[in-house]
ROFIMI-947840 format. One record per atom (N, C-alpha, C): residue number from 1; atom name; x, y, z. Coordinates in steps of 0.02 Angstrom, whole numbers, padded with zeros to 5 digits. Layout:
# ROFIMI-947840
{kemar NUM,CA,{X,Y,Z}} ...
This chain:
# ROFIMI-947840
{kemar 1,N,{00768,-01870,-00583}} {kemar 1,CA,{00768,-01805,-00615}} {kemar 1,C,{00706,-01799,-00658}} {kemar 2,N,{00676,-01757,-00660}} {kemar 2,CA,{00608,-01744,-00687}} {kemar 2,C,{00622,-01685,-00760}} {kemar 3,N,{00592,-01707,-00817}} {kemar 3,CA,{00614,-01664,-00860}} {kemar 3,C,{00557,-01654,-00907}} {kemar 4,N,{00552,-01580,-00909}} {kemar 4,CA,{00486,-01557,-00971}} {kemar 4,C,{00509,-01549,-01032}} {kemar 5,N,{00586,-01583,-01069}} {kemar 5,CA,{00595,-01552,-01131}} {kemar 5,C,{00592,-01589,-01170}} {kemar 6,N,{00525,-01586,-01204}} {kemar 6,CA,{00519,-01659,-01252}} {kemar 6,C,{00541,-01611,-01345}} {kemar 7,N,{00526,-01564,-01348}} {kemar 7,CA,{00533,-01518,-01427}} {kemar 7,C,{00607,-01513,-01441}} {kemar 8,N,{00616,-01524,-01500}} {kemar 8,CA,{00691,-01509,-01535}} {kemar 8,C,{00709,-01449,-01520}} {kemar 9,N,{00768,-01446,-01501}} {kemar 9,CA,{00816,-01381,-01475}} {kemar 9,C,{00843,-01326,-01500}} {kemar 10,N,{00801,-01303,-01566}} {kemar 10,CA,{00842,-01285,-01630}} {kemar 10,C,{00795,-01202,-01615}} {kemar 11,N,{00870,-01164,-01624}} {kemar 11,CA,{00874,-01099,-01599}} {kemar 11,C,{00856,-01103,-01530}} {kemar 12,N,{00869,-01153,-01485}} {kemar 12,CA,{00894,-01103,-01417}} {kemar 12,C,{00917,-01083,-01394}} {kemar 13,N,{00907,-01056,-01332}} {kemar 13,CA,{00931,-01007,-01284}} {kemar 13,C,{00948,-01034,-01200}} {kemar 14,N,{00895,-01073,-01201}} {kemar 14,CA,{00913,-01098,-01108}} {kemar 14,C,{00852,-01165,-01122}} {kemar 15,N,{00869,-01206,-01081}} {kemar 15,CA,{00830,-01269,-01043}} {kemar 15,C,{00829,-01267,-00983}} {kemar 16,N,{00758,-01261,-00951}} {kemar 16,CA,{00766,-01257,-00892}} {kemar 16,C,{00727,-01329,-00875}} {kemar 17,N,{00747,-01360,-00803}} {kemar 17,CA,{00709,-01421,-00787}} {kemar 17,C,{00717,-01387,-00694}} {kemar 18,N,{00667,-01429,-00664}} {kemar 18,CA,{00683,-01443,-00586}} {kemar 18,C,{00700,-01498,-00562}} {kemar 19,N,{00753,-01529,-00522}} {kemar 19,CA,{00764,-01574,-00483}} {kemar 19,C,{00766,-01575,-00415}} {kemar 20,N,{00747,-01648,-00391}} {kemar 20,CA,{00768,-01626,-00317}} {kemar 20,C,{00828,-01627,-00296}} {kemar 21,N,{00857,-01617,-00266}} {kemar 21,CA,{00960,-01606,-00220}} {kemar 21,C,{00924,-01641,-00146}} {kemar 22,N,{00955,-01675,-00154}} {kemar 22,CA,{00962,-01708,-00085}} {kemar 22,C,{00994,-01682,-00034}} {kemar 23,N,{01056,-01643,-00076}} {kemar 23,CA,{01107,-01612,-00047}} {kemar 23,C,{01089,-01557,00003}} {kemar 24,N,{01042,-01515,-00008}} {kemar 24,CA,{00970,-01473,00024}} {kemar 24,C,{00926,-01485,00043}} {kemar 25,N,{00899,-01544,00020}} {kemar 25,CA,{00809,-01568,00032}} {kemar 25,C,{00773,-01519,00022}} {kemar 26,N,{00782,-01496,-00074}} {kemar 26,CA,{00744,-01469,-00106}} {kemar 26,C,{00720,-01455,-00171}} {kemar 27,N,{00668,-01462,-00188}} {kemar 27,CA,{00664,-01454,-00265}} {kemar 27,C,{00730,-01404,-00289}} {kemar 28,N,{00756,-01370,-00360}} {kemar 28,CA,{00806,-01334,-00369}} {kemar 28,C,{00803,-01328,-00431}} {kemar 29,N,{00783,-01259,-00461}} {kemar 29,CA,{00786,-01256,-00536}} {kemar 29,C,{00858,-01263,-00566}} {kemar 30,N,{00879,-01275,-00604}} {kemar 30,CA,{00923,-01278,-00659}} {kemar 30,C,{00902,-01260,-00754}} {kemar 31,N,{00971,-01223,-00754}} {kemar 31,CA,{00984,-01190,-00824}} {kemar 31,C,{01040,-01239,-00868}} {kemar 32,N,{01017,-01260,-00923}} {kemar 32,CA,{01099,-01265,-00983}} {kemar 32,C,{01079,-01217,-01028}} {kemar 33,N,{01136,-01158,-01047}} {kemar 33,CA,{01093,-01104,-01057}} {kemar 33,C,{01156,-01137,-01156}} {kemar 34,N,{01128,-01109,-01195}} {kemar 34,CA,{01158,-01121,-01275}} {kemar 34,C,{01224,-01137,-01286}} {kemar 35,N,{01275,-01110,-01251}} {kemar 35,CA,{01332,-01107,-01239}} {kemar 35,C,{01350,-01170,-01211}} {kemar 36,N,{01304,-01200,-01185}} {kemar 36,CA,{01341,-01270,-01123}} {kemar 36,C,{01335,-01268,-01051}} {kemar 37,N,{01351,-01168,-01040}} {kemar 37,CA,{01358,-01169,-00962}} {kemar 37,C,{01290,-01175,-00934}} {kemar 38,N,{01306,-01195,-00864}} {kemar 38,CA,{01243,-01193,-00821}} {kemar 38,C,{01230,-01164,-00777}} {kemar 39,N,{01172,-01145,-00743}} {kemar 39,CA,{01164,-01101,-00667}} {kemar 39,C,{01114,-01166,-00630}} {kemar 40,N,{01126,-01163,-00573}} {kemar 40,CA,{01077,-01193,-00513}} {kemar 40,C,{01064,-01125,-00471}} {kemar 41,N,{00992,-01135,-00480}} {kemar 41,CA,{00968,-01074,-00442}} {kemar 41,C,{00998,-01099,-00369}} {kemar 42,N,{00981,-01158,-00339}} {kemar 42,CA,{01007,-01202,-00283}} {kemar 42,C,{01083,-01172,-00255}} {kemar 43,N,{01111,-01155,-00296}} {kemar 43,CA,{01168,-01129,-00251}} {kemar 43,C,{01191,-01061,-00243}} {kemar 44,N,{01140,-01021,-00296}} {kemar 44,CA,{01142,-00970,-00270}} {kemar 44,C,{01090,-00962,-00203}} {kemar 45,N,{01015,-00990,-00219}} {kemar 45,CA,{01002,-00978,-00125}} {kemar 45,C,{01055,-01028,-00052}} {kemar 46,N,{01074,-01062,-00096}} {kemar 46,CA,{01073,-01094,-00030}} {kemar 46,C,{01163,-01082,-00015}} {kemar 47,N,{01202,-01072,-00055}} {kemar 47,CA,{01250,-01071,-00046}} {kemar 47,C,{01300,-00986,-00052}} {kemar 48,N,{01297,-00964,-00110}} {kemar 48,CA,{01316,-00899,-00119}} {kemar 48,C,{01271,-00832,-00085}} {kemar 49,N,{01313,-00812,-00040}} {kemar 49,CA,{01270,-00746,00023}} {kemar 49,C,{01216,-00752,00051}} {kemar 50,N,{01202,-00832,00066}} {kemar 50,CA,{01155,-00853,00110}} {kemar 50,C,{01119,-00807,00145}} {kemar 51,N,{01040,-00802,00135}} {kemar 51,CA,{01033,-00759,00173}} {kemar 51,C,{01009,-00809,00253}} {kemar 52,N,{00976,-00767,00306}} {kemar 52,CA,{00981,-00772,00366}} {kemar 52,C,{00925,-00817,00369}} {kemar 53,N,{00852,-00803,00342}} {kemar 53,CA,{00807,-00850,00328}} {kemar 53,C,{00815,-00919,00317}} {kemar 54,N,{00843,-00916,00243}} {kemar 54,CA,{00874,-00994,00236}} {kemar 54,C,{00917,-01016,00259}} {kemar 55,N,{00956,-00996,00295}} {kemar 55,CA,{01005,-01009,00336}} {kemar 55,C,{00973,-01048,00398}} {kemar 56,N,{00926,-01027,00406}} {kemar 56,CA,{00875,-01048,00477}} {kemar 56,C,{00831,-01116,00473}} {kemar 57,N,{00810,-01101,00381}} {kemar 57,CA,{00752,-01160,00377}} {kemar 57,C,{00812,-01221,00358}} {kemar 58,N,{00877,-01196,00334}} {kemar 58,CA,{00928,-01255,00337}} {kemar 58,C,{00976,-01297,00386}} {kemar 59,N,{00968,-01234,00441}} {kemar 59,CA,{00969,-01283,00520}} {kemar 59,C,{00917,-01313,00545}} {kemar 60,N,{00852,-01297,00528}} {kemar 60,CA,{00793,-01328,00559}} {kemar 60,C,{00813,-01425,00500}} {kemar 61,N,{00818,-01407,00447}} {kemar 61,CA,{00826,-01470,00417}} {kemar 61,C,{00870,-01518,00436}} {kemar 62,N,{00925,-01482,00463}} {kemar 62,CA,{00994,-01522,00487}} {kemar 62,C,{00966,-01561,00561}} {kemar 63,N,{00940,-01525,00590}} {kemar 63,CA,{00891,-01565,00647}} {kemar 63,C,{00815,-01597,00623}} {kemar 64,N,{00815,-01597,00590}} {kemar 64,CA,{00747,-01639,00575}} {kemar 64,C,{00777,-01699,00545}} {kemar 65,N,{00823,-01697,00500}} {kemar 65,CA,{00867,-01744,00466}} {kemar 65,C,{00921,-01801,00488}} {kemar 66,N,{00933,-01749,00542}} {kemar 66,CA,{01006,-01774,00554}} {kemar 66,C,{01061,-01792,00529}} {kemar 67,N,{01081,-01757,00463}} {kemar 67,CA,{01135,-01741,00431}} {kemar 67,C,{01129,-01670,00404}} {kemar 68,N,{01192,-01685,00375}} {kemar 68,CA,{01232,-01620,00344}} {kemar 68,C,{01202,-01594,00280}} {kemar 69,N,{01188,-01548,00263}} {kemar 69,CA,{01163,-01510,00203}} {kemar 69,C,{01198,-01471,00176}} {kemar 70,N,{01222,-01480,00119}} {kemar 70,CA,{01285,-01436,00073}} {kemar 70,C,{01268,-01432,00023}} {kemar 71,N,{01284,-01376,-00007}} {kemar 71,CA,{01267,-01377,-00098}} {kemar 71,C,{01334,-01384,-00100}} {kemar 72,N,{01345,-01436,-00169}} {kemar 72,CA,{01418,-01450,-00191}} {kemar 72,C,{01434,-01379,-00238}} {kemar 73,N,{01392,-01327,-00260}} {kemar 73,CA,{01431,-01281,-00306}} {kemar 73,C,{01407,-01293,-00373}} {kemar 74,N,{01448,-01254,-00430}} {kemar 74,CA,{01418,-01252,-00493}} {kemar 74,C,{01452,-01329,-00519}} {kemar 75,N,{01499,-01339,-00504}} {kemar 75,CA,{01515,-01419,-00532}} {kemar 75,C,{01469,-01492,-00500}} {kemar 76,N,{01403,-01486,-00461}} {kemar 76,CA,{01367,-01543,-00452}} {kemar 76,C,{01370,-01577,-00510}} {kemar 77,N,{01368,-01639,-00457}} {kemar 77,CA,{01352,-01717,-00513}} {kemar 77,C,{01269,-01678,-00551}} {kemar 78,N,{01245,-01661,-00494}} {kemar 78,CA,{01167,-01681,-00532}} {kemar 78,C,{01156,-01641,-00603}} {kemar 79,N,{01190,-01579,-00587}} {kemar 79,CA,{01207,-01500,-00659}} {kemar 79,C,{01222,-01551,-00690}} {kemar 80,N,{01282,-01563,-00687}} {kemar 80,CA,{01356,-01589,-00742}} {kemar 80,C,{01288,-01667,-00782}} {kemar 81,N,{01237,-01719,-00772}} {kemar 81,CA,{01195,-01746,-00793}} {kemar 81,C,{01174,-01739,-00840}} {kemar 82,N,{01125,-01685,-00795}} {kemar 82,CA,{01075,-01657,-00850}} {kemar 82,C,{01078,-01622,-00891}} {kemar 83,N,{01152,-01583,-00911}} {kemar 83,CA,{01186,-01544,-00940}} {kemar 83,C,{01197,-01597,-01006}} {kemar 84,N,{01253,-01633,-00979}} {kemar 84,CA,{01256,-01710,-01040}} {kemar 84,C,{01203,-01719,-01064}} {kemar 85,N,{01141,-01756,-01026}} {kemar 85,CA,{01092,-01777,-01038}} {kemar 85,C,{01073,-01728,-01103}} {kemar 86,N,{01069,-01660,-01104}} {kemar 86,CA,{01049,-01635,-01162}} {kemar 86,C,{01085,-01619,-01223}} {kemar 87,N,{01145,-01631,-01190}} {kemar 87,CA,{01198,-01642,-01237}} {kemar 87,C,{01184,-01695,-01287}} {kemar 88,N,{01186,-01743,-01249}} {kemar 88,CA,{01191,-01814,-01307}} {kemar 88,C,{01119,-01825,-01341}} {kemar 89,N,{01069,-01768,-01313}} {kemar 89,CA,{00989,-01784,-01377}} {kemar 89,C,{00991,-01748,-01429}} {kemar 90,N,{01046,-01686,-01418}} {kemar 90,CA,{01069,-01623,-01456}} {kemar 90,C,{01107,-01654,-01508}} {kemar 91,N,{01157,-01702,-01498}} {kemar 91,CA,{01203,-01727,-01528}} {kemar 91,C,{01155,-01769,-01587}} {kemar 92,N,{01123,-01831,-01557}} {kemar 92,CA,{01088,-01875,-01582}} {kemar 92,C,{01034,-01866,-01613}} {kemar 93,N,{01001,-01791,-01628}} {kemar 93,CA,{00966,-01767,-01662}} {kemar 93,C,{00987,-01734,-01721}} {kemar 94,N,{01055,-01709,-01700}} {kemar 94,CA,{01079,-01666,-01760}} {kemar 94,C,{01164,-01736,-01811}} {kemar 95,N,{01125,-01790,-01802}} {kemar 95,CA,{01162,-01849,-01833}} {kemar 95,C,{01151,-01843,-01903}} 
């Protein structure tokens, strides 16, 4: 997981980082927005009203690959991480 947030968190609003998903075989922005909750841009393209495009370049992958490509949804391991992950610097800063 690759992460640009090195500055103290005080008054924010969102953290955004990119990771890769294997789950796709693709980079995938991600949000922990102040509140806790998160968005993966990743499942809205790839999973919620797919469009026909990616739908196409994600069968071309399934044959180049030879496996299965799924986004697990808004509960991924990789969200639910990096979510903690900023949790516990949030925590350990404000000690």
């Amino acid at each position: 997981m690759r992460t640009a947030v090195t500055t103290a968190m005080v008054d924010w609003k969102v953290v955004a980082t990119t990771i890769y998903c294997d789950l796709v075989d693709a980079d995938v922005p991600i949000m922990v927005f102040k509140d806790w909750s998160t968005k993966c841009v990743g499942y809205e393209k790839y999973s919620e009203n797919i469009k026909e495009d990616i739908a196409n370049l994600l069968k071309e992958k399934v044959k180049k690959l030879n496996r299965r490509l799924r986004c697990e949804g808004p509960e991924c391991p990789r969200v639910i991480a990096y979510k903690n992950k900023l949790f516990a610097e949030h925590e350990s800063k404000n000690r």
